[in-house]
VEXDREN-2710 file (C-alpha; in Angstrom, 1 decimal):
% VEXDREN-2710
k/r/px/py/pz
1/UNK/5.6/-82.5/7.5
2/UNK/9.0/-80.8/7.6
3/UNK/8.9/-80.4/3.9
4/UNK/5.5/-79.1/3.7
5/UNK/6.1/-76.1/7.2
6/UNK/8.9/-75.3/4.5
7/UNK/7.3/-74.8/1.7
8/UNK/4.5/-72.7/3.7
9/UNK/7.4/-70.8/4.9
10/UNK/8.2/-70.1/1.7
11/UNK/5.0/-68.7/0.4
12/UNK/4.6/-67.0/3.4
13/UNK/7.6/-64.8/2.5
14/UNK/6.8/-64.3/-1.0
15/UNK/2.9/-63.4/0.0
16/UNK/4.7/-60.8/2.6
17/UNK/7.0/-59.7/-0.2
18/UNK/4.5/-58.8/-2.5
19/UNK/2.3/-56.7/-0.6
20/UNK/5.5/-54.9/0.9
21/UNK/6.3/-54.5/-3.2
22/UNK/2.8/-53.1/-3.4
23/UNK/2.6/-50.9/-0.6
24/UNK/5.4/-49.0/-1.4
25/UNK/4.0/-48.5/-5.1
26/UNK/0.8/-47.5/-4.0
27/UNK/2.5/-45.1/-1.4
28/UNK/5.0/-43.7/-3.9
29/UNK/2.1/-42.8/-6.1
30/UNK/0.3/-40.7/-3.1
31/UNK/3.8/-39.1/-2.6
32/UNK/3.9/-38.1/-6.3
33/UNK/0.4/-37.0/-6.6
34/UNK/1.0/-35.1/-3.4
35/UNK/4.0/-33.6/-5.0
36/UNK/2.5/-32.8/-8.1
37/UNK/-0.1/-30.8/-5.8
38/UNK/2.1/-28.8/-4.2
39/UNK/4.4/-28.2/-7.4
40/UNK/0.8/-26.7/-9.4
41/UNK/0.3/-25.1/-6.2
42/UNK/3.4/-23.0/-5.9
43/UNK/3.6/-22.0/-9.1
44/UNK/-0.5/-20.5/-9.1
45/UNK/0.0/-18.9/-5.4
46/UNK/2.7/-16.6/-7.7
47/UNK/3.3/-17.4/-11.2
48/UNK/6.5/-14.8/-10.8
49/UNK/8.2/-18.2/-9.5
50/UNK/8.0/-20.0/-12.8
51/UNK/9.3/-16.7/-14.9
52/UNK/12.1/-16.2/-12.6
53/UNK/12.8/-19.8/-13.0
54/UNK/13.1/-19.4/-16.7
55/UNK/14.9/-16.2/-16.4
56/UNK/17.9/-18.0/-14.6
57/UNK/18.0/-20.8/-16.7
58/UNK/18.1/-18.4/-20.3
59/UNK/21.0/-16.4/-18.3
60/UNK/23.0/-19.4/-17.4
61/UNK/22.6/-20.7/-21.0
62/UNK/23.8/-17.6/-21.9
63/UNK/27.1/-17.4/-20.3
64/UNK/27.8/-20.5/-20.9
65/UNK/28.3/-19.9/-24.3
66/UNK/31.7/-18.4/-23.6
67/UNK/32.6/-22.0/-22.9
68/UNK/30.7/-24.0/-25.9
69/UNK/32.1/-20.9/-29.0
70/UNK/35.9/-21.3/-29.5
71/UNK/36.2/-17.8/-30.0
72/UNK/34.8/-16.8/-26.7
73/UNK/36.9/-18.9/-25.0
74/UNK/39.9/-18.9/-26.7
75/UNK/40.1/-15.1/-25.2
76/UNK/38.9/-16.1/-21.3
77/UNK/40.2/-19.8/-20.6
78/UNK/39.3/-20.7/-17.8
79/UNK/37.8/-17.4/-16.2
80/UNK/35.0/-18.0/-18.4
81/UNK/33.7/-20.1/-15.4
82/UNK/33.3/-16.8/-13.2
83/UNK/30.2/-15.7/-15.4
84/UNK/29.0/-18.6/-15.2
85/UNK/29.1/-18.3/-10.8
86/UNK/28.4/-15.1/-11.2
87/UNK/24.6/-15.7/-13.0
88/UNK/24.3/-18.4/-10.1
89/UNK/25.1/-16.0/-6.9
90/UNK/23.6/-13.0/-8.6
91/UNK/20.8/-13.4/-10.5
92/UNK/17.6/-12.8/-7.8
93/UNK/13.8/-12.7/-7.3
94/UNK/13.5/-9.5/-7.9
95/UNK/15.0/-6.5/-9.9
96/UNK/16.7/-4.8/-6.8
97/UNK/18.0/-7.9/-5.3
98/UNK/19.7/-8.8/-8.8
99/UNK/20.9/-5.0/-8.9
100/UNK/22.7/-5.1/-5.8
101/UNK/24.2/-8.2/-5.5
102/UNK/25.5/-7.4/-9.0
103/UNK/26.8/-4.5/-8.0
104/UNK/28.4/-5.2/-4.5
105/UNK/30.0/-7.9/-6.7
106/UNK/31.4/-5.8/-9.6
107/UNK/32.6/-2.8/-7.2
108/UNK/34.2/-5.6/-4.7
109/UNK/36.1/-7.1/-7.4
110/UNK/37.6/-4.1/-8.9
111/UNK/38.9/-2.7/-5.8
112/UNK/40.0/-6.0/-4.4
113/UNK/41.3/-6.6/-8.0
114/UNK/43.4/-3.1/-7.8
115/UNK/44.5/-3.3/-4.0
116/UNK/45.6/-7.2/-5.1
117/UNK/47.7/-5.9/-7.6
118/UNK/49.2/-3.1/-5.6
119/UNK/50.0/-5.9/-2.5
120/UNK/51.6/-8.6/-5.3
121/UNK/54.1/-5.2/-6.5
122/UNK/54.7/-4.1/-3.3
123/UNK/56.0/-7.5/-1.9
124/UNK/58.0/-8.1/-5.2
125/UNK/59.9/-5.5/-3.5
126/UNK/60.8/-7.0/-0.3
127/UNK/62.6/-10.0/-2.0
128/UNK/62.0/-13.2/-2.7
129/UNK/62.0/-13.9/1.1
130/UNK/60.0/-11.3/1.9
131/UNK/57.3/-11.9/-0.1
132/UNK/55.3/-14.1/1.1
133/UNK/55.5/-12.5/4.2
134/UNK/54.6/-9.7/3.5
135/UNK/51.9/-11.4/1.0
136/UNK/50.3/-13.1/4.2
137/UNK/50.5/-9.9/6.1
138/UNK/48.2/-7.7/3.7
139/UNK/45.7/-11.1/3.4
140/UNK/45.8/-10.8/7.4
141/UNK/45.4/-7.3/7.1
142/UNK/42.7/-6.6/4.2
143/UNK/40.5/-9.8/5.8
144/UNK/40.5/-8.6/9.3
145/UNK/39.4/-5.1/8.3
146/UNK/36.6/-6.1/6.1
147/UNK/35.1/-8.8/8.4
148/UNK/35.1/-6.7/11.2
149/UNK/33.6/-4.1/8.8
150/UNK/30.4/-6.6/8.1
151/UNK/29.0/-6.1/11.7
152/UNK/28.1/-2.8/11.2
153/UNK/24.0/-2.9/11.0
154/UNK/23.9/-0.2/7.6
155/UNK/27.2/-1.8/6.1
156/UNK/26.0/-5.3/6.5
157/UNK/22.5/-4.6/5.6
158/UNK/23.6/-2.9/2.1
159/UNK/27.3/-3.9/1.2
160/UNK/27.8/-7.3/3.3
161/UNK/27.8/-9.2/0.1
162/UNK/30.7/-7.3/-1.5
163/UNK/32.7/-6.9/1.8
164/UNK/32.5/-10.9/1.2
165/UNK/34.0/-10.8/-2.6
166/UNK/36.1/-8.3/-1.5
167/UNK/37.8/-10.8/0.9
168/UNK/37.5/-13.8/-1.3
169/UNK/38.8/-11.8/-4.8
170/UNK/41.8/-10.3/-2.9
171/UNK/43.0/-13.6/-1.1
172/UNK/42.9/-15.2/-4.5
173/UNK/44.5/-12.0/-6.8
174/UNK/47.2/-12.0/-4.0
175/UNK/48.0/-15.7/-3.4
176/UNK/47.4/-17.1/-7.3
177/UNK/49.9/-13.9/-8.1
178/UNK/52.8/-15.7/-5.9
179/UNK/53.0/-18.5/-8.7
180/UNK/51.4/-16.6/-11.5
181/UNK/53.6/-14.0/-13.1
182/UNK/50.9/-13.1/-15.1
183/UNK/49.1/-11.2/-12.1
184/UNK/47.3/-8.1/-14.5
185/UNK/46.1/-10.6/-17.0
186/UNK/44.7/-13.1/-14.8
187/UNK/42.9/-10.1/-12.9
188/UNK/41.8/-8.5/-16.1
189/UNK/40.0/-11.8/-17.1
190/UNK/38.1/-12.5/-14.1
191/UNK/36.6/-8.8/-13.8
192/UNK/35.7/-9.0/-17.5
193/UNK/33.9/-12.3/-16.6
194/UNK/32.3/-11.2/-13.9
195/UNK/31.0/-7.8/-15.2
196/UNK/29.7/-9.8/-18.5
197/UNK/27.8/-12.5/-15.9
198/UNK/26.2/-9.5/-13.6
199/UNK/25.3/-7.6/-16.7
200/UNK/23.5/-10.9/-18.7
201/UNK/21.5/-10.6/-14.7
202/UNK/20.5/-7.4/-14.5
203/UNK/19.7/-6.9/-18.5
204/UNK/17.8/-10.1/-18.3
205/UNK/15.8/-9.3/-14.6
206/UNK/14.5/-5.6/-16.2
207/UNK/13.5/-6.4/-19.4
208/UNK/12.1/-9.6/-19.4
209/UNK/8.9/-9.8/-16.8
210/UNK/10.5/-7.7/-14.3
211/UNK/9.8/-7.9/-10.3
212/UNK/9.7/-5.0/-8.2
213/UNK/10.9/-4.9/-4.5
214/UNK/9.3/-1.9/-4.4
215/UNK/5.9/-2.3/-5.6
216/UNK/5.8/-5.5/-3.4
217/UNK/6.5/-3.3/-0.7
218/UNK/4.0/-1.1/-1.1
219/UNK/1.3/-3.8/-1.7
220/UNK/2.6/-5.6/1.2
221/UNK/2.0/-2.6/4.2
222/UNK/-1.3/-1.6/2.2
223/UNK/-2.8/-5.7/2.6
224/UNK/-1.4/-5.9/6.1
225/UNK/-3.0/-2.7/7.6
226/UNK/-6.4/-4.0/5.2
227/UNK/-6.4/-6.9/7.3
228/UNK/-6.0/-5.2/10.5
229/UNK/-9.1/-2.8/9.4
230/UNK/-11.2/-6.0/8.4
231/UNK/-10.6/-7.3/12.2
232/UNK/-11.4/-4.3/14.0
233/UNK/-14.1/-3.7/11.8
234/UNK/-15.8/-7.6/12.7
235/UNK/-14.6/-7.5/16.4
236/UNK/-17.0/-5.0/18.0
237/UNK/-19.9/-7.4/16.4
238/UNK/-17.8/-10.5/16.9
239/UNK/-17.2/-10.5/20.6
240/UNK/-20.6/-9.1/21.7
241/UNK/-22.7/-11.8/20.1
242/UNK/-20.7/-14.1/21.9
243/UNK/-20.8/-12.4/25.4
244/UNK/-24.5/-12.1/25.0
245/UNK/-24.8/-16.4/23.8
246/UNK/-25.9/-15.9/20.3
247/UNK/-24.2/-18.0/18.0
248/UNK/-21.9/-16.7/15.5
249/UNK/-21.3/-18.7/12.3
250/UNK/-18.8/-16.0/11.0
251/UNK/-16.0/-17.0/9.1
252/UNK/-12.6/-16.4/11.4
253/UNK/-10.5/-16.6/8.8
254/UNK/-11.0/-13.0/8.0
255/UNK/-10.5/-12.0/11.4
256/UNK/-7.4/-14.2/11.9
257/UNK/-5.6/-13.1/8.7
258/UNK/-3.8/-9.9/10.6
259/UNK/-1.7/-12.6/12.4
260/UNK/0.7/-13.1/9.2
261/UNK/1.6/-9.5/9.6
262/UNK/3.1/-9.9/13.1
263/UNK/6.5/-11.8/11.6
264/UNK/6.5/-9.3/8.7
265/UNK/9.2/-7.2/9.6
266/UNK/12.5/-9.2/8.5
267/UNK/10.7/-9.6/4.9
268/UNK/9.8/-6.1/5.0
269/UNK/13.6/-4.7/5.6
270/UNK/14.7/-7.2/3.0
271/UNK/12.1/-5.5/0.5
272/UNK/12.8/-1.8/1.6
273/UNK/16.8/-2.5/1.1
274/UNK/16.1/-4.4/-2.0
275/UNK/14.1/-1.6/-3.2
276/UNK/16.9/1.1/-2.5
277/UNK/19.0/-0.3/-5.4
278/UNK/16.3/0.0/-7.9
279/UNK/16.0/2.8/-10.5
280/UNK/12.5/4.5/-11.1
281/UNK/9.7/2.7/-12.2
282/UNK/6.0/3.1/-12.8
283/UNK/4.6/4.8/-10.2
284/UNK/8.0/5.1/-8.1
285/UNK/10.4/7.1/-9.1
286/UNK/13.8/6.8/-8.0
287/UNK/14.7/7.7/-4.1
288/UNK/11.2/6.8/-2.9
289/UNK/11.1/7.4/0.2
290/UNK/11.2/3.5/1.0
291/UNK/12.3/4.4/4.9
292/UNK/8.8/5.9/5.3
293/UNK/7.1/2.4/4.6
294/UNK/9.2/0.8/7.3
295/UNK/8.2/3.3/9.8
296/UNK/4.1/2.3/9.1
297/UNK/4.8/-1.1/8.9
298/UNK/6.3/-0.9/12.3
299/UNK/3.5/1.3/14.3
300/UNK/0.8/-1.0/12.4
301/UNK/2.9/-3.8/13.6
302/UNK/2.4/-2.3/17.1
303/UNK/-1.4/-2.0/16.2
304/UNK/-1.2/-6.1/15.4
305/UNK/0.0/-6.6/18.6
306/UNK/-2.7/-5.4/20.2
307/UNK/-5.4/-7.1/18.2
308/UNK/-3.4/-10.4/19.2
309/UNK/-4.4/-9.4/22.4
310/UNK/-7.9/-8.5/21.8
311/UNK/-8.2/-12.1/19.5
312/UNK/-6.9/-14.0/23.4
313/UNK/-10.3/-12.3/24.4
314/UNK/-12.2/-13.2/21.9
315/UNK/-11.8/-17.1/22.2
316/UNK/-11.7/-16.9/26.0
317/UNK/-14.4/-19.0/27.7
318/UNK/-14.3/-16.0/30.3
319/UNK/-17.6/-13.5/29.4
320/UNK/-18.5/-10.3/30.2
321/UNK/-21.9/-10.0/32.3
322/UNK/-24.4/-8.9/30.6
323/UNK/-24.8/-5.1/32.8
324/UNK/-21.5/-4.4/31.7
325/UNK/-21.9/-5.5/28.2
326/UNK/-24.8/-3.0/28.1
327/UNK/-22.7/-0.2/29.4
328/UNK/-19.8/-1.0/27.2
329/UNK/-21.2/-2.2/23.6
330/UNK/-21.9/1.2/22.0
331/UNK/-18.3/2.5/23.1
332/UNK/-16.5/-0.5/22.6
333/UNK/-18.1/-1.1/18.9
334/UNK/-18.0/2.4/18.1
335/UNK/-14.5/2.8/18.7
336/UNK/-13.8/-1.1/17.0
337/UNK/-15.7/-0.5/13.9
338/UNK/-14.3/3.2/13.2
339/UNK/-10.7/2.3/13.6
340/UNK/-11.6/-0.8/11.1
341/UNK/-13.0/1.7/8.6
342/UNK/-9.7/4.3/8.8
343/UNK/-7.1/1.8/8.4
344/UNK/-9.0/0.3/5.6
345/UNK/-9.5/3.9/3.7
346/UNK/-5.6/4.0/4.8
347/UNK/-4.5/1.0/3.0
348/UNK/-6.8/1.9/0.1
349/UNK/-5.0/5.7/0.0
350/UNK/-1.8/3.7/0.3
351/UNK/-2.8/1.0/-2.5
352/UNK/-3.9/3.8/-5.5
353/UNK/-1.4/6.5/-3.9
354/UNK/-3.8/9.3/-2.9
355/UNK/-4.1/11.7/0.1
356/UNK/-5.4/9.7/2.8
357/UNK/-8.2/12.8/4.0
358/UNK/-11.3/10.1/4.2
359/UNK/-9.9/8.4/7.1
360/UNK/-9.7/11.6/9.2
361/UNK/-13.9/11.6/9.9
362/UNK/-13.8/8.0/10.7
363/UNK/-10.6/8.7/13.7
364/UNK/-12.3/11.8/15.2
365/UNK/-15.4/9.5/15.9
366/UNK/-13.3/6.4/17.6
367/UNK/-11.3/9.0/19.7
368/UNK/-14.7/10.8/20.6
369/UNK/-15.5/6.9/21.6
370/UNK/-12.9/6.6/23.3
371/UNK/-13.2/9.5/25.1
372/UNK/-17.1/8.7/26.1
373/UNK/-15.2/4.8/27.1
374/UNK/-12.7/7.1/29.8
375/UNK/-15.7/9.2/31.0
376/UNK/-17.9/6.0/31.7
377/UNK/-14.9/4.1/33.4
378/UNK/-14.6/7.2/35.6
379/UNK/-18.0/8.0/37.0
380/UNK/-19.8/6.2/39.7
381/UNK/-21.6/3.8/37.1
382/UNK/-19.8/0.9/38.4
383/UNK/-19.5/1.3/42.2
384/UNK/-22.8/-1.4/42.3
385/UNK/-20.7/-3.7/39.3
386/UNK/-17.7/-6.7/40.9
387/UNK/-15.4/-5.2/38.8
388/UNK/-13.4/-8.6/39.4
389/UNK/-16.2/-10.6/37.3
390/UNK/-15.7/-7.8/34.7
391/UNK/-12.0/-7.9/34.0
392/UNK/-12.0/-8.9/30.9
393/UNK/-14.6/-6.5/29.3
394/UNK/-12.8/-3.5/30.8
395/UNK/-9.5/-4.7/29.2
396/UNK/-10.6/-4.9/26.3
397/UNK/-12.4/-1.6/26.7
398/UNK/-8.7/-0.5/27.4
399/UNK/-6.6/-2.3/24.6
400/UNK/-9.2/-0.9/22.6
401/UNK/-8.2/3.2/23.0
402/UNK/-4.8/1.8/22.9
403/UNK/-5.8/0.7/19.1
404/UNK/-7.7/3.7/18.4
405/UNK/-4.5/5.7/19.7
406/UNK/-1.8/3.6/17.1
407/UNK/-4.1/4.2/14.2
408/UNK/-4.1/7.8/15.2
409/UNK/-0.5/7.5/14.6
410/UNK/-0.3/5.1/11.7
411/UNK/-2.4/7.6/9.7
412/UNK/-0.1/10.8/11.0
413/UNK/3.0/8.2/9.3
414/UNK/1.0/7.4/6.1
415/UNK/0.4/11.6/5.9
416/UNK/4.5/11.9/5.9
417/UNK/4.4/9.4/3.7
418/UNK/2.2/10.5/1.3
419/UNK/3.6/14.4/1.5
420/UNK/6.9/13.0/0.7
421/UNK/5.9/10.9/-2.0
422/UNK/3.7/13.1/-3.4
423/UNK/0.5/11.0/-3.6
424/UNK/-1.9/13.1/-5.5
425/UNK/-5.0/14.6/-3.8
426/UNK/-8.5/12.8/-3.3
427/UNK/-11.3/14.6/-4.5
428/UNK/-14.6/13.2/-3.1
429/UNK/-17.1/12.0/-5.3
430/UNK/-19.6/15.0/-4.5
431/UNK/-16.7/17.6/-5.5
432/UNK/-16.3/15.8/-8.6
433/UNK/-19.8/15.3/-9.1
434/UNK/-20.3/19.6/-9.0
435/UNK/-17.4/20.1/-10.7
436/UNK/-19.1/17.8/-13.8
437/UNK/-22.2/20.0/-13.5
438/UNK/-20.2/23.1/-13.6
439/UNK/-18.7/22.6/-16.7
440/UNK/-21.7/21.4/-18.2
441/UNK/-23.3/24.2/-17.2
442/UNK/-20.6/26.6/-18.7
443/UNK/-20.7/24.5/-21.6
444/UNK/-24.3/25.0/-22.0
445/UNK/-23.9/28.8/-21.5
446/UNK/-21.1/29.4/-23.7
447/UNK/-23.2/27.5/-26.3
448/UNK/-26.3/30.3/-26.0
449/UNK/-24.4/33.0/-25.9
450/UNK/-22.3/32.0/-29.5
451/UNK/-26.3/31.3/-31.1
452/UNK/-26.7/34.3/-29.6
453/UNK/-24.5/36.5/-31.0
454/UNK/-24.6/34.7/-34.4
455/UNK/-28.3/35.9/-34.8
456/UNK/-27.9/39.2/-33.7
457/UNK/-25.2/39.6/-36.1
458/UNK/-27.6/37.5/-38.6
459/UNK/-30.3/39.9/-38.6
460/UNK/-29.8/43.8/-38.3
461/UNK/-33.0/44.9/-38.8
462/UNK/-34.1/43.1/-35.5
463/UNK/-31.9/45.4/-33.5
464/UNK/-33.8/47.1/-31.9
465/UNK/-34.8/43.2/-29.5
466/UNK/-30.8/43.3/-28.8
467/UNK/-31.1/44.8/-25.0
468/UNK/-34.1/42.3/-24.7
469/UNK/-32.0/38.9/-25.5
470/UNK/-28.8/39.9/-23.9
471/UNK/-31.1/40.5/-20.7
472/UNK/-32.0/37.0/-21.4
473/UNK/-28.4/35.6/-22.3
474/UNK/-27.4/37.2/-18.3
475/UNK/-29.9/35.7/-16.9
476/UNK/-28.9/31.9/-18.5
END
């Protein structure tokens, strides 16, 4: 019996064993498909991911050629390894990020490089006791400056990377130069180096697929003031079918989509500092006004706030009654809708850089809405009404002039904007339209009056029918 519980104990194990054994296989396959998923995924939400991948890995093959052709190396040693950081710490997303990180870099060394070599002579100078004194001093010195230098908002936000190398390159010049006699040399190398690494970067990031910091920018603030347009534009609709118990089968998602734009504004100064460093290109030339965009993102940013007040309303279970719905709707839609339509013929003036004049009409009727919405709240319409039941409809009657007052402003921004920029002006499609008629019409006339004169000159013996057909031509 003993032998036998065992041997059951045994097989028990190995049953146990196995499906363990196949429950992690089956599980690491899920993981892997699941990875695979979200690999293909990445890579089709922006295909700019897998170039720039490629991009970093043809720069880093690159520079590491200085270590694989004796020549190449034979003149740097060691300090070939500083292209080689470089391309890693440099190279960026996008063509402005690359540009200034390469820069900061190659400006920090060769003034750190310099000031090093200046500190090393200087404390050759004070003897051979003095030196690293006074070494230790200018380290103290030089790092407490530039640190404290870094927590200034327009110095940290353009040059804190090269305040950093600036640190790190002059530590190392001035302490490596204390056992090194060969202090020039060394420093010589390592900005060669360096400048070779930044330059495979930036030569690479231009001309091969290059991304933009600026044209994302500018496609960014035009698709988030879109989707504030397509939720104002649904909202009026929206949120009086459901007061009123119809059923909406609506896709949200629309609606919803304005709520990315809320945390927008760190990847927004990123892009418009990014963007700074970038020469002209396309459509931008260079010193865009990149402030400008900033500045819209920020009131439509205020605009989002308030729709993320509005959406609270929307998926309360508190409703409006329905006597106040009646006296509200038209207002309250009017106002919803035409703010929706301006800030979408805003985004599209912003996305194909035009004047934005088509959104004017559509803010002079929501602020004539909003001005009927004031009136009605004023009068004696609601002295029979529990204004207590009907909170929430006469917030959001409120919030809403609130919107129709930012959009007022974010088109006044997008009109600085587009002055400064000098978007080229809209012509409506009736203008155009007359214009195409007029010049077919000149053409036409132009066309009788050569025939014209051709048979006139044709035929002299006819004369005397001259006054008749240029009486005819004038009137044509």
């Amino acid at each position: 019996m003993e032998v036998g519980y065992g041997s059951g104990d045994k097989t028990g194990f190995f049953t146990q064993g196995r499906r363990s054994l196949k429950a992690l296989t089956v599980q690491f396959k899920v993981k892997t498909v699941e990875l695979a998923r979200n690999i293909k995924k990445l890579g089709q939400d922006d295909p700019r991911r897998v170039i720039h991948s490629l991009k970093v890995g043809l720069a880093l093959t690159l520079v590491s050629m200085f270590y694989y052709c004796q020549p190449l190396y034979s003149n740097f040693d060691e300090t070939a390894i500083w292209a080689i950081m470089t391309v890693v710490v440099v190279f960026e997303f996008s063509v402005g990020a690359t540009l200034g990180k390469g820069l900061n870099r190659g400006m920090a060394t060769l003034m750190a490089g310099g000031l090093g070599i200046g500190a090393h002579h200087l404390a050759n100078l004070s003897g051979h006791i003095g030196e690293p004194i006074l070494l230790g001093f200018f380290v103290f010195l030089q790092a407490t400056i530039s640190t404290f230098l870094r927590f200034f908002p327009k110095l940290k936000a353009r040059y804190d990377y090269g305040l950093l190398i600036f640190i790190l390159t002059f530590s190392m010049i001035s302490v490596s130069g204390y056992r090194d006699d060969e202090i020039l040399e060394l420093a010589h190398r390592r900005l060669s180096t360096i400048c070779i690494g930044g330059a495979t970067c930036v030569i690479i990031s231009i001309v091969i697929f290059p991304v933009w910091a600026g044209e994302d920018l500018h496609n960014l603030i035009a698709l988030n003031i879109e989707k504030l347009g397509n939720f104002l534009e649904g909202f009026g609709d929206e949120y009086f079918k459901r007061t009123g118990g119809e059923e909406c089968n609506e896709d949200k998602k629309i609606l919803e989509g304005y709520k990315i734009f809320l945390n927008s504004n760190y990847s927004e100064g990123s892009l418009a500092n990014f963007a700074a460093w970038e020469p002209g290109h396309g459509r931008f030339p260079f010193r865009h006004p990149w402030k400008l965009y900033l500045k819209v993102g920020t009131l439509a940013r205020e605009c989002a706030y308030r729709i993320e007040a509005l959406n609270g309303y929307l998926n309360a279970d508190m409703q409006v009654s329905s006597e106040v719905s009646t006296i509200i709707q038209e207002a309250c839609t009017t106002m919803s809708l035409e703010s929706g339509k301006a800030l979408k013929e805003l985004a599209s003036a912003i996305k194909i850089m035009v004047q934005p004049c088509s959104a004017d009409s559509h803010i002079e009727n929501a602020k004539s809405a909003a001005k009927n919405i004031k009136s009605l709240l004023k009068s004696g319409t609601w002295e029979d009404i529990d204004l207590l039941k009907d909170i929430p409809g006469v917030t959001v009657c409120s919030i809403l002039v609130d919107v129709v007052t930012c959009t007022e402003k974010i088109a006044a921004s997008i009109h600085e904007l587009a002055s400064k920029a000098q978007f080229k002006s809209a012509e409506s499609p009736l203008s155009e339209q007359i214009q195409s008629v007029k010049s077919a019409q000149m053409v036409n006339c132009s066309h009788v009056i050569t025939v014209s004169e051709s048979t006139l000159a044709a035929s002299p013996s006819e004369s005397s029918s001259a006054p008749k057909a240029s009486k005819q031509i004038m009137e044509v």
